[in-house]
KOLVOTOR-405154 format. One line per 8 residues: number of its first residue (from 1); their letters; for each residue x, y, z of C-alpha. Coordinates in steps of 0.001 Angstrom, whole numbers, padded with zeros to 6 digits, always signed. Layout:
N
NUM> a> X:Y:Z; ...
END
This chain:
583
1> xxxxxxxx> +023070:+020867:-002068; +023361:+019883:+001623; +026478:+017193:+002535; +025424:+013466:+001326; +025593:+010940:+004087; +028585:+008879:+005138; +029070:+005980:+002644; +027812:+002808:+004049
9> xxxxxxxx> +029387:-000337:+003897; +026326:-002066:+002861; +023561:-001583:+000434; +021009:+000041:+001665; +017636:-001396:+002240; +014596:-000594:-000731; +013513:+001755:+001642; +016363:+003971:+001944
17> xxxxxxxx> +018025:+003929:-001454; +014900:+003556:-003888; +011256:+003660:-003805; +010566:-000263:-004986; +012568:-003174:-004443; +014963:-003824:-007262; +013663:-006972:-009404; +016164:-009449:-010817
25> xxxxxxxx> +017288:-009077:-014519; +015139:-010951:-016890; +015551:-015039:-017110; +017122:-014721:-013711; +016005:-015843:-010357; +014957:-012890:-007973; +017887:-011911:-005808; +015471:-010499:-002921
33> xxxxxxxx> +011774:-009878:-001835; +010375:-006343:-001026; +012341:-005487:+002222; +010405:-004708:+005048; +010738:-000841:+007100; +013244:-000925:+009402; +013232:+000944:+012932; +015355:+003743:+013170
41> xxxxxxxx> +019434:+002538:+012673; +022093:+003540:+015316; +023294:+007228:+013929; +019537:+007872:+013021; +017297:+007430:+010233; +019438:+007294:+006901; +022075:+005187:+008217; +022935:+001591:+006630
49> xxxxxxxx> +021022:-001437:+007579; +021724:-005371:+006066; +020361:-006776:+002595; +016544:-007468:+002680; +015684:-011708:+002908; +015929:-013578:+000158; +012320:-014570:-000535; +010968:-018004:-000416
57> xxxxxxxx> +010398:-019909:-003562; +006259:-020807:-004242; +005180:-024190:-003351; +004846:-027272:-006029; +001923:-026380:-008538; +002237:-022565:-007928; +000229:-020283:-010181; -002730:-022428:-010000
65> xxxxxxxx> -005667:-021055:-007795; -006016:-022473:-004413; -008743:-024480:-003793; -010735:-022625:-006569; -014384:-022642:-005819; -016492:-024615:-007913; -017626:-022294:-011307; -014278:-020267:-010762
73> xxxxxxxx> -014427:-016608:-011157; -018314:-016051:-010397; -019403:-013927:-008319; -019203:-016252:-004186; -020505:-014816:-000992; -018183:-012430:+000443; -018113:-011380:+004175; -019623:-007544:+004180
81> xxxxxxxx> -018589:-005242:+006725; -017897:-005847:+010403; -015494:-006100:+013054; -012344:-007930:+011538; -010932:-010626:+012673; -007222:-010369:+014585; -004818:-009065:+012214; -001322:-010488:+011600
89> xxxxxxxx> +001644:-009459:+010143; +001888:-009780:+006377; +004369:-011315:+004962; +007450:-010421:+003042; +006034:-009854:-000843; +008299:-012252:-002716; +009578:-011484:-006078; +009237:-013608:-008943
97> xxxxxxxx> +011562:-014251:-011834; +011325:-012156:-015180; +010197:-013934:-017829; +011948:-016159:-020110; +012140:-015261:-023637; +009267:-016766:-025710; +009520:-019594:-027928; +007926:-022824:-025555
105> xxxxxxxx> +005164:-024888:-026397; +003238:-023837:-023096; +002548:-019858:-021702; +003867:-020971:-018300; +007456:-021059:-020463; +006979:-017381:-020965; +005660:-016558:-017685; +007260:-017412:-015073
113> xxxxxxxx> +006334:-014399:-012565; +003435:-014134:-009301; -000053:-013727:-010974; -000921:-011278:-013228; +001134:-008218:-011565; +000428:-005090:-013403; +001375:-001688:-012757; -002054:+000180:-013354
121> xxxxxxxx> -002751:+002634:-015000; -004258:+005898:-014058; -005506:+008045:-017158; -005180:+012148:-016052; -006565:+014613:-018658; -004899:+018250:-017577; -003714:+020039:-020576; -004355:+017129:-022960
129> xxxxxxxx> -002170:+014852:-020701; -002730:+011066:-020184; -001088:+010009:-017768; -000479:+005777:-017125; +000963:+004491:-014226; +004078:+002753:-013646; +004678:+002243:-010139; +002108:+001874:-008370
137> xxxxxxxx> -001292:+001454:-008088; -004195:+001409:-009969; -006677:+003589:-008450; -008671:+004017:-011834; -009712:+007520:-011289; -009216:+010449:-013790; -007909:+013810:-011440; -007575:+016976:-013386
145> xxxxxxxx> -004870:+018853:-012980; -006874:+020464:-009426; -007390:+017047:-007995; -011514:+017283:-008750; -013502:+014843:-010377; -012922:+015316:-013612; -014487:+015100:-017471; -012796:+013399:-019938
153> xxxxxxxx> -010932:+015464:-023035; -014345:+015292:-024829; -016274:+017241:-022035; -018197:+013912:-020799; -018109:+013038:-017347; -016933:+009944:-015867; -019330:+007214:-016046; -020370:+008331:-019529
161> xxxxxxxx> -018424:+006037:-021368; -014777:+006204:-023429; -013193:+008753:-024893; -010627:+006143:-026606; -011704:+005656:-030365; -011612:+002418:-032229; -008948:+002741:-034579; -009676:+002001:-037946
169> xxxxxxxx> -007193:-000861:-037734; -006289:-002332:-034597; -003824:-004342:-036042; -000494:-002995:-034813; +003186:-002412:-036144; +006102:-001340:-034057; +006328:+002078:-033723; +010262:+002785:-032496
177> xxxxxxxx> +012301:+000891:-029510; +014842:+002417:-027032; +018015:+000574:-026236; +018549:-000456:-023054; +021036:+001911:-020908; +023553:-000007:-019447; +025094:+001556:-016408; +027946:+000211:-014240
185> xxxxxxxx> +025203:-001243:-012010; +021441:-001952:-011386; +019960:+001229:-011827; +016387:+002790:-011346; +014195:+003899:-014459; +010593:+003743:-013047; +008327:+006202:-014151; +006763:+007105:-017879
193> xxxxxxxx> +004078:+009329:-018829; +002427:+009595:-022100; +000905:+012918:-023880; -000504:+012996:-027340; +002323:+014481:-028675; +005201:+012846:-026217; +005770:+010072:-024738; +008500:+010705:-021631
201> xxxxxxxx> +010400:+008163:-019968; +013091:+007974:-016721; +016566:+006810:-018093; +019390:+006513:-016199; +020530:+010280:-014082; +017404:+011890:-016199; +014349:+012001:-017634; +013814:+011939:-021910
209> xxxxxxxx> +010884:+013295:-024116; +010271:+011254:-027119; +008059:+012325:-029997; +005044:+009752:-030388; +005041:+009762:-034412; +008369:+009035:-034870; +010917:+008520:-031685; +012481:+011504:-031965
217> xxxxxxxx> +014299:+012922:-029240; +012239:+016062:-028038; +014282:+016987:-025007; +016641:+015505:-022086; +016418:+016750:-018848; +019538:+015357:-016616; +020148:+015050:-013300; +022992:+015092:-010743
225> xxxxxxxx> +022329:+011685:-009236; +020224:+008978:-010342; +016735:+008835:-010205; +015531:+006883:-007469; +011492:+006771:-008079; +008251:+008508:-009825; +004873:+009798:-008792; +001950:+008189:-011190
233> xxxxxxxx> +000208:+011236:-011086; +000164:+014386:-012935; -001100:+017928:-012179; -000728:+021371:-014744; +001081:+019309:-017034; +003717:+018429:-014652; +004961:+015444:-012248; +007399:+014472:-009557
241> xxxxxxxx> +010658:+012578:-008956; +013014:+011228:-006795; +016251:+011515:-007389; +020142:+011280:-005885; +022206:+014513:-005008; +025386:+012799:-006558; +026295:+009780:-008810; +027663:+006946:-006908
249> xxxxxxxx> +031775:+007433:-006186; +034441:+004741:-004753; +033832:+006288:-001699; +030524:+007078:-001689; +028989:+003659:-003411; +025020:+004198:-001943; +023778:+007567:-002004; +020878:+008124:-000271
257> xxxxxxxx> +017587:+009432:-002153; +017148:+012792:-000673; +016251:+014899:-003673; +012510:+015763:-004687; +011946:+017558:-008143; +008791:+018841:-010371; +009158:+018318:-013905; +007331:+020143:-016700
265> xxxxxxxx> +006607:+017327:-019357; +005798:+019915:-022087; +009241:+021948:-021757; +011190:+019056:-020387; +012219:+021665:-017185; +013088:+021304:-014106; +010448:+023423:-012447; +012322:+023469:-009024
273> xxxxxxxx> +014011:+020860:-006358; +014834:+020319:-002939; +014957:+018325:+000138; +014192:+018566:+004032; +015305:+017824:+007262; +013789:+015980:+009814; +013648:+015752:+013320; +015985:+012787:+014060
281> xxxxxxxx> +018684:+013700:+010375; +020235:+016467:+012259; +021680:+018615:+008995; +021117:+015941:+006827; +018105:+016124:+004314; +015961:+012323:+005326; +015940:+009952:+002375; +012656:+009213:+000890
289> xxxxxxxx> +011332:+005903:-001121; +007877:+007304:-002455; +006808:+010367:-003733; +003095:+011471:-004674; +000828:+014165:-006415; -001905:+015778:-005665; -003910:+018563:-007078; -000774:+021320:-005740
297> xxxxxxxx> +000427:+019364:-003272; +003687:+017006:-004109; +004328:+014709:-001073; +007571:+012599:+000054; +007410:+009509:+002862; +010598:+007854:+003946; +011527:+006213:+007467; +011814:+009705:+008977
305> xxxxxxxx> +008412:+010447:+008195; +006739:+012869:+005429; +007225:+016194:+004071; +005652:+018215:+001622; +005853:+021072:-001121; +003751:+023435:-003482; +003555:+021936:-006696; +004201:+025058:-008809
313> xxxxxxxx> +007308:+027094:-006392; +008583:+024272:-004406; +007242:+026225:-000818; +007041:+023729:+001882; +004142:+023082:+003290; +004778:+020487:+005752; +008538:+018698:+007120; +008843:+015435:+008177
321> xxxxxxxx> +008048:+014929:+012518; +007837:+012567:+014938; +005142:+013126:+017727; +004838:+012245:+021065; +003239:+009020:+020368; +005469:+008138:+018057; +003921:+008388:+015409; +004806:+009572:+011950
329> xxxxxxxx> +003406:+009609:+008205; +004386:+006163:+006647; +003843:+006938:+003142; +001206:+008832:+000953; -001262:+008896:-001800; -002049:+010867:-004170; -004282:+011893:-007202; -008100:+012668:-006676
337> xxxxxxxx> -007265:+013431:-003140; -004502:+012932:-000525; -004322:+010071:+001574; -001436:+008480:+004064; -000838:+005387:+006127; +000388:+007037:+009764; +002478:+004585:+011749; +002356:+004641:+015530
345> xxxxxxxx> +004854:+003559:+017732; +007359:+001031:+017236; +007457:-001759:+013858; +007303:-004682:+015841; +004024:-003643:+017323; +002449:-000342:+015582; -000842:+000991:+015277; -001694:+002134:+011535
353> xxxxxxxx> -004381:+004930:+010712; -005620:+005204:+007207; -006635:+008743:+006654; -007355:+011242:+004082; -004989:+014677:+004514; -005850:+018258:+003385; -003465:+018715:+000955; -002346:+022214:+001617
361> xxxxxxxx> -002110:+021765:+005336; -001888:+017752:+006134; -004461:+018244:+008581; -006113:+014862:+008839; -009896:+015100:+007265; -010904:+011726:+008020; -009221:+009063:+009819; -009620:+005075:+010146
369> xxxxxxxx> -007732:+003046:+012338; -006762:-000397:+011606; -007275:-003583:+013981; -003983:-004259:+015886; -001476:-006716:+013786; -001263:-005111:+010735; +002721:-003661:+010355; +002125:-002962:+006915
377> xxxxxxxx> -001134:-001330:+004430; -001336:+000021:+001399; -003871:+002667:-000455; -005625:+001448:-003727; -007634:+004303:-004261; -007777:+008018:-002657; -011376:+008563:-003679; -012911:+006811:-002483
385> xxxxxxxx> -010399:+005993:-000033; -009812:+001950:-000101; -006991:+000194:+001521; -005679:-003123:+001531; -003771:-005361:+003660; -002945:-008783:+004125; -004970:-009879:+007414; -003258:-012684:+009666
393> xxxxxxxx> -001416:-013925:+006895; -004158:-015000:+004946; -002969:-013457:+001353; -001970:-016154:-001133; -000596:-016433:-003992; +002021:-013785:-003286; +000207:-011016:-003404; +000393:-009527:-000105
401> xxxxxxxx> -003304:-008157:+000038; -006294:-010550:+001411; -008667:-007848:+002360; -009569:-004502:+000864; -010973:-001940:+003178; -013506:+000702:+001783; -013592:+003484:+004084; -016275:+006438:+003867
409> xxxxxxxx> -015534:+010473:+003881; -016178:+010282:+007580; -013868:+007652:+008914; -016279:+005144:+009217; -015582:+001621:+007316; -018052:+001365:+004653; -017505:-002136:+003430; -014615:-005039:+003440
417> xxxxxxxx> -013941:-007530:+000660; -012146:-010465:+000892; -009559:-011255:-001459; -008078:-014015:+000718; -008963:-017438:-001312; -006877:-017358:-003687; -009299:-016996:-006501; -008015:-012888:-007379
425> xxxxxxxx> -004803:-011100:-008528; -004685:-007553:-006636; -001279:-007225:-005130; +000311:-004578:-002592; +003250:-004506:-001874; +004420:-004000:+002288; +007225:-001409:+001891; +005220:+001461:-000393
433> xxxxxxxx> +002189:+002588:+000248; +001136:+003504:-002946; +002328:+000191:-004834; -001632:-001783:-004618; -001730:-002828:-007937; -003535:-004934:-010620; -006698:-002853:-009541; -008942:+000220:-011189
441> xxxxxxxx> -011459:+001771:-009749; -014605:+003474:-011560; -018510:+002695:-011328; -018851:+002442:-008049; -017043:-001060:-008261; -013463:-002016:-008079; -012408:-004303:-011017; -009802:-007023:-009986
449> xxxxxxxx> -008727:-010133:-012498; -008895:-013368:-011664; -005432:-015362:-010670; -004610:-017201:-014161; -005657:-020727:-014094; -005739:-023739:-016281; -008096:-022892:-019310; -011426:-025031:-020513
457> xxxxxxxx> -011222:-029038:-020877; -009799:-028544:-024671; -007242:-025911:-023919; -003590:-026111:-022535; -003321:-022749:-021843; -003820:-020231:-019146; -006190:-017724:-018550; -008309:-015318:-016232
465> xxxxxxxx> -011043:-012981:-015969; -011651:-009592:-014914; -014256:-009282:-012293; -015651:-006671:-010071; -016898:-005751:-006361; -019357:-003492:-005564; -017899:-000423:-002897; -020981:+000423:-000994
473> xxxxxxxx> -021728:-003364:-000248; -018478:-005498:-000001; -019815:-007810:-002426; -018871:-009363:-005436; -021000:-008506:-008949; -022171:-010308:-011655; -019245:-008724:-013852; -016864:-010469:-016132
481> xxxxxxxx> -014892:-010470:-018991; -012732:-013710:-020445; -009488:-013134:-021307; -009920:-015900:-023787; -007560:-019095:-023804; -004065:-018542:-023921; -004406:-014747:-022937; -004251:-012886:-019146
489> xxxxxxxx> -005893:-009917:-018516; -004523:-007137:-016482; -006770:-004131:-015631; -004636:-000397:-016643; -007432:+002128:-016186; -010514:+003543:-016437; -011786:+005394:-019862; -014890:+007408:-018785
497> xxxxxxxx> -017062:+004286:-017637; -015111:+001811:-019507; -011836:-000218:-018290; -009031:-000365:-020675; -007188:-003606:-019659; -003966:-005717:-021422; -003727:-008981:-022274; -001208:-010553:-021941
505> xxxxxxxx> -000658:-013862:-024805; +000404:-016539:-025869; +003940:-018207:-027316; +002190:-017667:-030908; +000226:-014639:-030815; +000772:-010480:-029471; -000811:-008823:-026857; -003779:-006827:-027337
513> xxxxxxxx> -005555:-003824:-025771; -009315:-003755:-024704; -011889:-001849:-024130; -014588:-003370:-021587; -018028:-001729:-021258; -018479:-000934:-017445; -021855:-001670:-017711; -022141:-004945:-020270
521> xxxxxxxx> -018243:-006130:-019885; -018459:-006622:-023290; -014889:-006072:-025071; -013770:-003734:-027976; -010643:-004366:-029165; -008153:-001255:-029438; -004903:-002663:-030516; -003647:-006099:-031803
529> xxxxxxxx> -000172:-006598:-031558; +001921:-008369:-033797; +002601:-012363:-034192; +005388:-013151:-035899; +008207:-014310:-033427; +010847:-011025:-033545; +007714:-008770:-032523; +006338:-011292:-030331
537> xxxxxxxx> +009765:-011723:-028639; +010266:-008143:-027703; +006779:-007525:-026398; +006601:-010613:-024047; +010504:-009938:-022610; +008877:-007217:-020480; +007399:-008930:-017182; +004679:-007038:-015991
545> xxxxxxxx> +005902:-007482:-012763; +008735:-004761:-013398; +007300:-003029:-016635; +005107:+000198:-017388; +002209:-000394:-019578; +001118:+003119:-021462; -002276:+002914:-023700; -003504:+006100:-025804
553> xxxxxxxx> -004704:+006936:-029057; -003915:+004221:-030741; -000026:+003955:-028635; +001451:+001305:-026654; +004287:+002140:-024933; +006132:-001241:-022764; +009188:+000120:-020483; +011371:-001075:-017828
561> xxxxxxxx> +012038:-000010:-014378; +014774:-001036:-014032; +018101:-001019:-016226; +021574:-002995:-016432; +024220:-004466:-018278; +023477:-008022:-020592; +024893:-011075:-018934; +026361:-012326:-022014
569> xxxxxxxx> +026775:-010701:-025435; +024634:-013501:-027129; +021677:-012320:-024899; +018604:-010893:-027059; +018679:-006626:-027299; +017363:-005415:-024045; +015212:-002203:-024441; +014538:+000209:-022098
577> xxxxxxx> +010643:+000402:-023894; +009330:-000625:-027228; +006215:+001043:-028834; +003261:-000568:-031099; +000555:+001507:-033271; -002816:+001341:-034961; -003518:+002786:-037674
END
């Protein structure tokens, strides 16, 4: 391993020590917002800079839509493609607290976080693999291990419906729960991936396979360092992290996140590692903060720009540069196809270019560049390539995103949708580029829920709906599916045609998991968590907002992303993921 860098004196910002912001334990306020890129320190890229902003609180009345439209959540005219308007700056993302433990008379005792934030989920079939996403986006699509449209595991195609089966019983039990790690401080444990035979998960310094039947542990892979992020994505049976070279010393409290390594979820191997050097780190390796897959390509962003490697020896294909202009890669995408946000010249005025990269090369094979303004975008989908950023400040809500961008294989915009009033719960974040979330794409539409509200004139309760916009046009559809009172729906992925979504309950009932027919929206439910309060209380002590949501077969799997010690020892267990099954 190369020298780590000089210890700072600080922490380091999200961007140069992890790949997400760090959320606050639960029933605790937030302690920070998603920090915002920096430009290069003094001593180069890598060096410390100060603690992000503490973000604001939301205003009197938050969580209620703003200025909801009259019949909320049907379809309103949306502004189809043009010339935008001028762009601003988003704003810092704020982060809301975890959630309370249950036991109120009201939801909003339970839920005390921004909207309906859910990781989504992105279902991959290569080597019967399923793969659902935990830090990032929900793109919706199902990649085979090549990065091609794929069939589902029983040969149909997408758009011809599920391949999840009705269980004969929804009604669920627990299956097995993980303590939580406790380490000396707040550590990272994104990323968890789900197989039919294992379900693997990112504890602290490595990465654990767990046998689905009965929580056995199939294999431990450790690490030298902690783990410092996850790619969503799988190829050949095998996926990427981030991790640390070393464990944090006296003298060395911050290591950077230099490390990039393929893992084989069916062995539990390392398949190789490694880092690079940039133009401006001298004979450091850079430090990263998001890491991607697609089809053989694995691909690393950090402030020094992006690199990349062969998925199956570790050969790099591309290090991370600088050109003339200024400009370097800002972060990437993966999973159908490779795309990246490239940042030109300086933060406080840059240009951005949504494009779509040859994976072996990075040779740019289309390219769209955004109106001046925007400092910050993210990429919901890679195919077809749709990006979304918060225009002028316009996002509310807290969700950072008030327009999504649909760009065609050529460059050319194909459609915008607005997302601005208020009335809908996509998020992206403005530090990752791959952390849109709350959003699945399949159908030719992108499915988005509502932004909870109050319920109908007898309920007390909160509740949404998952609705839909059509890509070619801009515009919203006729789509919709309740969440039904008391319950929020979060979108996790697309089944062949069909969306698999969450929701989310009540102080007196469990969650449950849905099927929604992409062409009726009418619901099948999958899995019907338990009631009584000891169930109810573990499931509803993970926060979407910092939890991984894994459906399959029959299988829920609920984990953190982040770990630490209790505050008190008459706190509730913590777990670092719990598990519910069908029969």
């Amino acid at each position: 391993m190369n020298a780590s860098p000089e210890p700072p004196p600080e922490p380091p910002t999200e961007r140069q020590s992890q790949p997400m912001s760090t959320p606050p334990p639960p029933s605790q306020p937030p302690s920070g917002g998603f920090g915002a890129p920096q430009d290069p320190p003094p001593g180069g890229f890598g060096a410390p800079a100060p603690p992000p902003v503490p973000p604001q609180q939301p205003p009197a009345g938050y969580g209620y839509p703003q200025q909801p439209p009259a019949g909320y959540g049907y379809p309103q005219q949306q502004p189809g493609p043009g010339t935008p308007p001028p762009y601003g700056q988003p704003p810092t993302v704020p982060v809301q607290a975890a959630r309370p433990p249950a036991g109120g008379n009201d939801k909003r005792t339970q839920l005390m976080i921004v909207g309906a934030a859910l990781l989504a989920i992105v279902m991959i079939v290569g080597g019967g693999l399923w793969y659902v996403s935990g830090d990032g986006s929900g793109t919706g699509g199902q990649p085979t291990a090549n990065g091609s449209p794929s069939a589902g595991p029983d040969g149909k195609p997408q758009g011809a419906g599920g391949s999840e089966k009705v269980p004969a019983n929804p009604k669920s039990k627990p299956l097995f729960n993980q303590p939580n790690p406790q380490p000396a401080d707040i550590a990272n444990v994104a990323g968890s991936w789900l197989t039919d035979s294992t379900y693997v998960k990112s504890d602290v310094a490595k990465v654990v396979g767990y046998n689905v039947v009965d929580g056995g542990k199939k294999w431990e892979l450790p690490f030298p360092g902690e783990l410092c992020g996850a790619t969503r994505h799988v190829s050949d049976n095998k996926t990427a992290v981030l991790f640390k070279a070393v464990m944090p010393t006296p003298e060395n409290k911050y290591p950077q996140c230099t490390e990039v390594g393929v893992i084989d979820l069916g062995t539990g191997k390392l398949v190789w590692s490694g880092n690079a050097k940039g133009a401006t780190s001298g004979d450091k390796p850079v430090s990263y903060y998001e890491v991607t897959l697609s089809g053989q390509t694995v691909a690393a962003a950090g402030t020094a720009g992006g690199a990349a490697w062969n998925l199956a020896d570790g050969k790099s294909l591309w290090l991370p540069k600088i050109d003339g202009e200024g400009c370097r890669d800002a972060g990437y995408a993966g999973g159908e196809a490779l795309g990246v946000i490239r940042k030109c010249g300086q933060s406080s005025s840059p240009t951005l270019h949504a494009q779509l990269l040859d994976a072996a090369t990075g040779a740019p094979t289309a390219s769209y560049k955004l109106a001046p303004g925007i400092e910050y975008a993210g990429i919901v989908s890679t195919k077809p390539l749709i990006v979304g950023a918060d225009v002028g400040k316009t996002a509310k809500n807290a969700t950072g995103l008030s327009d999504l961008f649909v760009i065609a294989p050529s460059g050319e915009l194909k459609a915008r949708i607005s997302l601005a009033d208020g009335t809908f719960a996509g998020k992206c974040a403005s530090t990752e580029v791959e952390k849109c979330t709350n959003m699945v794409v399949g159908n030719g539409k992108i499915y988005v829920p509502s932004y909870e509200h109050q319920g109908g004139q007898s309920s007390s309760g909160r509740t949404n709906e998952l609705l839909s916009f059509d890509l070619e046009t801009g515009k919203q559809t006729t789509d919709r599916a309740d969440a039904g009172d008391g319950f929020t729906m979060f979108p996790l992925r697309m089944d062949g045609s069909n969306v698999i979504a969450y929701k989310e309950p009540p102080y007196d009932k469990g969650g449950q998991i849905v099927s929604i027919d992409g062409t009726t929206m009418k619901e099948t439910l999958l899995m019907q968590n338990p009631s009584d309060k000891a169930s109810q209380r573990i499931e509803t002590a993970f926060s979407p907002e910092y939890s991984e949501y894994r459906y399959h077969n029959g299988k829920l799997f609920v984990s953190r992303t982040t770990a630490r010690k209790p505050y008190s020892d008459k706190s509730d267990p913590e777990y670092l993921f719990v598990s519910f099954t069908a029969s």
